[in-house]
N, C-alpha and C positions, 0 to 999 in steps of 0.2 A: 402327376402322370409322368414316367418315364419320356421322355422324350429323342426320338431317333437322332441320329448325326444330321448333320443340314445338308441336302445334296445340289449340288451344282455341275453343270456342263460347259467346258471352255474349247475352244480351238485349240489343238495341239500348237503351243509356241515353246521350242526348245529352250528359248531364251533364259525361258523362266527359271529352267528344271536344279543349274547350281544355287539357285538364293529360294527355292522352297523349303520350310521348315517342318518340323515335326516329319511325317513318313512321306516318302517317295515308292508309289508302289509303279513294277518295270512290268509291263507281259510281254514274257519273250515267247516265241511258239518252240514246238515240241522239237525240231529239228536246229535249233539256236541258232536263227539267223534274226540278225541283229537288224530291225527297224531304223528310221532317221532316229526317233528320242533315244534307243537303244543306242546307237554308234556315239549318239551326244554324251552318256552317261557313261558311258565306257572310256571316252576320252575324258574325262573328269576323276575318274578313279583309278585314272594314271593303269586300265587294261585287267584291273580287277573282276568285272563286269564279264568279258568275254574267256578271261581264267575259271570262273565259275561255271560260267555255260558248259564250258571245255570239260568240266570235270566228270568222276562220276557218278558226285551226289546229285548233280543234275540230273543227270543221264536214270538214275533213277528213281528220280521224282514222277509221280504220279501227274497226268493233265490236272488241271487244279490245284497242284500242291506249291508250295512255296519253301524259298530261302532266306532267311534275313540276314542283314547286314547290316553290324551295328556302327552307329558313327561313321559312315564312310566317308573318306581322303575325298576332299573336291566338292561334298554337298555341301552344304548348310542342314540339312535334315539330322536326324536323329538316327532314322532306321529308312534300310535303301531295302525294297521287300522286291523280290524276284518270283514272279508269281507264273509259274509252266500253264500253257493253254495250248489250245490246238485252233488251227486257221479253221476248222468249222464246226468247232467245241458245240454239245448238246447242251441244254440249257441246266443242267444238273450240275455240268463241269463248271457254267459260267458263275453259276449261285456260288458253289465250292471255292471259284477263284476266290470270289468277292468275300466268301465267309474270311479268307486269310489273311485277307484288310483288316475285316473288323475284328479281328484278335489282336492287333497288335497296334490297334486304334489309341485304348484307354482314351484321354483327356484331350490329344491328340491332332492335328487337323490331316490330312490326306492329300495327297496330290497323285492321281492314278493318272497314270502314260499309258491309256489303251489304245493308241494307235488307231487301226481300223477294226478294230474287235467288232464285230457286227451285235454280239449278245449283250451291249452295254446296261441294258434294260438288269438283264437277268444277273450281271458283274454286281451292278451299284445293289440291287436290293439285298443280293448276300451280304453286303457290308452291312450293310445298315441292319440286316437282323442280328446279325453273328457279336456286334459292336453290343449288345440289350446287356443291361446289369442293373438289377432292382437292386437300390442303394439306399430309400425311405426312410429306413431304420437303420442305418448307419450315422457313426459320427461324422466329424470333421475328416478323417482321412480318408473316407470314402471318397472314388471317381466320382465327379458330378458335374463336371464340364460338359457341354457339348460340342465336341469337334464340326466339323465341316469338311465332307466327302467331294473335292472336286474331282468332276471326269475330267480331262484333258483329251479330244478326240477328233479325227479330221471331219468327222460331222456329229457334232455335238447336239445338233437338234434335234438326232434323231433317238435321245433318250428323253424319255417322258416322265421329268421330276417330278410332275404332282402324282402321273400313278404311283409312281413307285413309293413315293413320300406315303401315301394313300395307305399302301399295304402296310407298310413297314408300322406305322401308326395304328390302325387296325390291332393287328398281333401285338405289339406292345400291350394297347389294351389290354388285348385277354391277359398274356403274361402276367400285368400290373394284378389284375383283379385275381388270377390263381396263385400271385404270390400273396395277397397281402393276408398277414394273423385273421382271424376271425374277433377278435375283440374290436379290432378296426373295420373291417368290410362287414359288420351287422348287415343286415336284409333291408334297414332303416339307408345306411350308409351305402349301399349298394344300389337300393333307387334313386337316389338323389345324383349319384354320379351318371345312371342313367340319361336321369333327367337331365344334365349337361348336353344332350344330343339336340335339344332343340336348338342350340346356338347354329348346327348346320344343316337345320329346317327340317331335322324330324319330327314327326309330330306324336308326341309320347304321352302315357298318362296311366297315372299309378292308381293300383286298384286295391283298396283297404281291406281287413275280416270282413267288414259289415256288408260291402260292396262283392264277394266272395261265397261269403253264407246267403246272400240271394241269390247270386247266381246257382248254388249248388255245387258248389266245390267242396264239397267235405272231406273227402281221400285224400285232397292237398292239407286243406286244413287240420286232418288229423294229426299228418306230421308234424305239424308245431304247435301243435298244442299243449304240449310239454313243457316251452320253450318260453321265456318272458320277451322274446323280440317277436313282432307281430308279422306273422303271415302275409307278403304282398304279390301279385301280379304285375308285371311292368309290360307294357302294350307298345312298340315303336312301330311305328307305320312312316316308308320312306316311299313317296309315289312319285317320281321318274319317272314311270312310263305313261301310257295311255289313260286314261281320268277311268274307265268302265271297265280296264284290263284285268283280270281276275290275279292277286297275289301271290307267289311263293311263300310260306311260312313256315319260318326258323322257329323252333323251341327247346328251349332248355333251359336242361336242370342245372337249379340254383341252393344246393342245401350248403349253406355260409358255413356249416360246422355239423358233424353225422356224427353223434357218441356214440349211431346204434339203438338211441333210445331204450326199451327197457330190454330188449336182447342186444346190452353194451356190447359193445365189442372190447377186443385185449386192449390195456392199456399202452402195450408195445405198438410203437408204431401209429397210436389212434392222433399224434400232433399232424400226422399226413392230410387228415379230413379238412383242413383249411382250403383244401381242393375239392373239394367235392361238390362247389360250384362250378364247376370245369365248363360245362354244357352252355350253363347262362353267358359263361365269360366269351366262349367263342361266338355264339349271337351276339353281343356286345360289340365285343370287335367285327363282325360283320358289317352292322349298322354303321358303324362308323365310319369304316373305310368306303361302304357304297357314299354316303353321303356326302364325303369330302370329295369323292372325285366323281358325284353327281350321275351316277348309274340313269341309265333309262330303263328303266323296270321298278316294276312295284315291290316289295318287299316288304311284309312285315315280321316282328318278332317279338314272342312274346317270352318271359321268363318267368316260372316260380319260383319266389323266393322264402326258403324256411328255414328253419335250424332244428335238427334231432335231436331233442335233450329227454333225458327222466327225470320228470318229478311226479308229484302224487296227481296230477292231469295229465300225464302222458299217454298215450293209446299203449291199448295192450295185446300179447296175442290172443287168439282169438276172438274180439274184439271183432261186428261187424259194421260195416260202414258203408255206405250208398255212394254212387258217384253223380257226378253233372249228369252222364250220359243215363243214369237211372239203375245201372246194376250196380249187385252188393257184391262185396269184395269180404273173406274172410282174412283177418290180419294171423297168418302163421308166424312171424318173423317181421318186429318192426324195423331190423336194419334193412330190409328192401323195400325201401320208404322211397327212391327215387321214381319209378314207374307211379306210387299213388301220387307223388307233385305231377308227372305228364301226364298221365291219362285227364286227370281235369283240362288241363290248360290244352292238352290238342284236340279235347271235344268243344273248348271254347273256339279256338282257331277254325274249329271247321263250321263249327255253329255261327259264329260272327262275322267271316270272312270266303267261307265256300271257296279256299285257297285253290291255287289249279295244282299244288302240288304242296308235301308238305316233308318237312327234314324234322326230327327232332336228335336232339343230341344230351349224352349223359357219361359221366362215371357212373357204371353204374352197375356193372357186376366183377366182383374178383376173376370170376370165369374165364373173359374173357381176356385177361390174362396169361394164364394157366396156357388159352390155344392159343393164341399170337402173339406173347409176349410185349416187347414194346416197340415194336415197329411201323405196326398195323393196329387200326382201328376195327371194330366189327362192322362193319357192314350188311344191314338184314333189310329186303326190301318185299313189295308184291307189285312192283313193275318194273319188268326187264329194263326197258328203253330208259325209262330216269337212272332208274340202277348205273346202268351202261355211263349215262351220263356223268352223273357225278365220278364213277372209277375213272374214267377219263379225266375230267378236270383234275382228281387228285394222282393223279398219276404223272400230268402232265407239270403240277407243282411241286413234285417230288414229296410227296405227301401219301403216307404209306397205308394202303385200305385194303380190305380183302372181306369179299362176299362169302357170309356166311349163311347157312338153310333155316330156312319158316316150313312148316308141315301143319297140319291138321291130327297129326301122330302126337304131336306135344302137347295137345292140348289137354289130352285123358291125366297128365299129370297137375294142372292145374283146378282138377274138378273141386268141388266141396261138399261138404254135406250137408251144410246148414248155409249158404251164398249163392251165390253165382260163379263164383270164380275165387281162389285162393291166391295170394298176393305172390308167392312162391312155389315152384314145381319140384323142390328138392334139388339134392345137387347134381344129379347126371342130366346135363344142357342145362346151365345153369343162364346159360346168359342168352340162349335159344329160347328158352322159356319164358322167361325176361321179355323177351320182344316177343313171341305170342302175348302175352300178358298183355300189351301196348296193343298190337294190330288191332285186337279184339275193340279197341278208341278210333280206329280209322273207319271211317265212312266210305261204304260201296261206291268205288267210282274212283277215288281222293288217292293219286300216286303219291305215295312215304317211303322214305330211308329212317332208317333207326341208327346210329351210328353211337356204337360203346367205345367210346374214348378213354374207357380206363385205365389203359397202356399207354398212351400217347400224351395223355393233357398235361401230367409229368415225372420226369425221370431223371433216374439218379445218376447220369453220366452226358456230359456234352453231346451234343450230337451235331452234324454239318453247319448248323445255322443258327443255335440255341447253346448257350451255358446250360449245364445241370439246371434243372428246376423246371417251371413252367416252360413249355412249347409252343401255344399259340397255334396250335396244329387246330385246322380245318379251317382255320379264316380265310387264307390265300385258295384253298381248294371251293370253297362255297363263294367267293366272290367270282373266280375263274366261273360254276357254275351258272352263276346270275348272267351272266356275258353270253354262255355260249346258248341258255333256253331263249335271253331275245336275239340273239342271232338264230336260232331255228324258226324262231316266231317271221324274221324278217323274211324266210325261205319262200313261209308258205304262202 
């Protein structure tokens, strides 16, 4: 597993600032008045420091943007990074600062002069995301050190290593598991790593075909049934809170590789489906990060895990098929195979667990796409107040969501004439229909978010806190989540 920078908190001592090696990161504020570590470094680079500030590629540099300096006169460092903030920077700007660390990290160790920055929380976790480079399958010249992010601050207590460690760890996760080949992370390969969760007291357990075709999951099973790696269920249950407290339940999809099955899709482009576990990977790292920094609240998460393949056992369309929940589903299109892996698993979740709420998450339509490109995740709910909630949390971790509409009008497109229900509604609401398709799994009562992470889980261009490739998007925004339903818990 990837493993984050190591982060540490020290007392600002100037002392240190000429014999630190590797990166010296400065925050100056937006107005260039130079702090005590500020006047120290500036007198060390013989006024180079305050020539900079003076200038007016400072002047206009963004809050959160940065300058490096390479080799400078009087350090012992490598690179002196001049990083603009503001005296009461949003926590977007403070991530941003921190993302500027961790670009220019590499191998690296860190030494941040943040003064009295009050965001230190939200400074160190930019670094430590932005620093993320899946290397697995690299040679020897691959980065694979891991550095060490020290804060330097007049009150250093007041950043909380293990959360932050927490988060950063979390997302890596998913990252790891959206990056790696599908020849590697089989369904086989992808429980077991799972299964490592027990080491921080979750309590996990793999659910087999056999143990699956009892239950009634055949919609899931259909999907891999094509496929020589076997269909599994992975069940994590993290209890934190109250022994009798009724759970939140995360679910997601987990298809290790989507050919499309026998409505392949183009060969162009089809090596991207090594993501198309996105859904399970962010549960994953959920679990993970609640465990390690020991959440109080109950949590569980379940995953399906399948692979899309055709062979002469593959399902076909038309093809009908029964679910847990007891309706038949006509197969029009087996590439919209993710909705038949969650309709099982969240009629299991609610049948098993009578959750007080339930999130699932998916790539899982191109559609959605198409409307929010990759900024934003879809967001489809049928309770305001959770709704409300979660755009909150993810708003709050800069984490891009937008509420899209459920109606009773979509549903005339999903009819059949020989099922219950048709797996696909055609393409006009492609990814609205999609989540009708799913609601029709939620039980009277049972507040859900459906979230189409098809834009987001990854993308072809860096972005604030992320290289190209995997995101890790939703982990920071569902843990943020978990926090503030048991702080409403504690209201009432």
């Amino acid at each position: 597993m990837t493993t984050p920078a190591r982060l540490s908190a020290i007392a600002l001592d100037i002392d240190t600032i000429a014999d630190a090696e590797g990166v010296v990161a400065l925050l100056v504020e937006e107005d260039g008045s130079l702090g005590k570590a500020a006047r120290r470094v500036n007198r060390l680079t013989k006024g180079a420091l305050a020539r900079l500030v003076a200038s007016e590629r400072f002047e206009k540099l963004d809050a959160g943007g940065a300058v490096e300096l390479a080799y400078p006169v009087g350090l012992a460092a490598e690179t002196l990074l001049v990083v603009k903030v503001a005296r009461n920077a949003q926590a977007d700007v403070a991530r941003a600062a921190g993302a500027e660390i961790g670009k220019v990290l590499s191998g690296r160790n860190a030494l941040v002069l943040a003064g009295n920055f009050k965001r230190i929380g939200e400074l160190a976790l930019g670094a430590l995301l932005r620093h993320y480079d899946f290397t697995d399958h690299k040679g020897e010249g691959a980065a694979k050190d891991v550095p060490t992010v020290t804060v330097a601050h007049t009150k250093p207590e007041t950043l909380d290593v293990d959360a932050v460690t927490a988060q950063a760890v979390g997302v890596f996760t998913t990252r790891d598991l959206v990056s790696e080949p599908s020849n590697v992370l089989t369904t086989t390969e992808f429980a077991a790593r799972l299964e490592t969760l027990r080491d921080l007291g979750v309590e996990v357990e793999v659910l087999d075909e056999e143990a699956l075709e009892k239950l009634g999951m055949r919609t899931l099973l259909a999907v891999g049934q094509g496929s020589t790696a076997p269909s599994k269920v992975v069940v994590m249950q993290w209890q934190g809170g109250n022994k009798d407290d009724a759970p939140l339940a995360l679910v997601g999809k987990g298809v290790v590789f989507d050919t499309g099955g026998i409505s392949i899709k183009p060969a162009a482009g089809m090596e991207d489906m090594t993501m198309d576990m996105g859904g399970a990977g962010v549960v994953a790292g959920v679990m993970r990060t609640l465990a390690m920094r020991k959440a109080s609240a109950n949590v569980v998460g379940l995953v399906g895990l399948v692979e899309n393949m055709p062979d002469g056992n593959a399902i076909r369309p038309g093809d009908v098929v029964k679910s847990m929940k007891g309706d038949t589903v006509e197969i029009i299109n087996t590439d919209a195979e993710g909705r038949l892996v969650l309709c099982d698993v969240m009629w299991y979740a609610q049948e098993r667990f009578a959750p007080r709420a339930m999130v699932d998450l998916a790539t899982l339509t191109g559609a959605i796409i198409i409307g929010l490109g990759h900024d934003n995740a879809g967001v489809f709910s049928n309770d305001d107040d959770f709704c409300k909630s979660f755009l909150k949390a993810a708003e709050a971790e800069g984490e891009g969501a937008w509420r899209m509409p459920l109606g009773a009008s979509y549903d005339k497109q999903l009819k059949s004439p020989v099922a219950d229900m048709k797996n696909v509604g055609g393409r006009p609401a492609g990814s609205i229909t999609a989540a009708q398709f799913l609601q029709r799994f939620v039980k009277e009562g049972t507040p859900w978010i459906h979230l189409d992470i098809a834009g987001v889980a990854k993308v072809a261009a860096p972005t604030t806190l992320a290289p190209k490739g995997a995101t890790g998007w939703g982990v920071r925004a569902l843990n943020r989540l978990v926090d503030d339903l048991v702080a409403a818990d504690a209201k009432e």
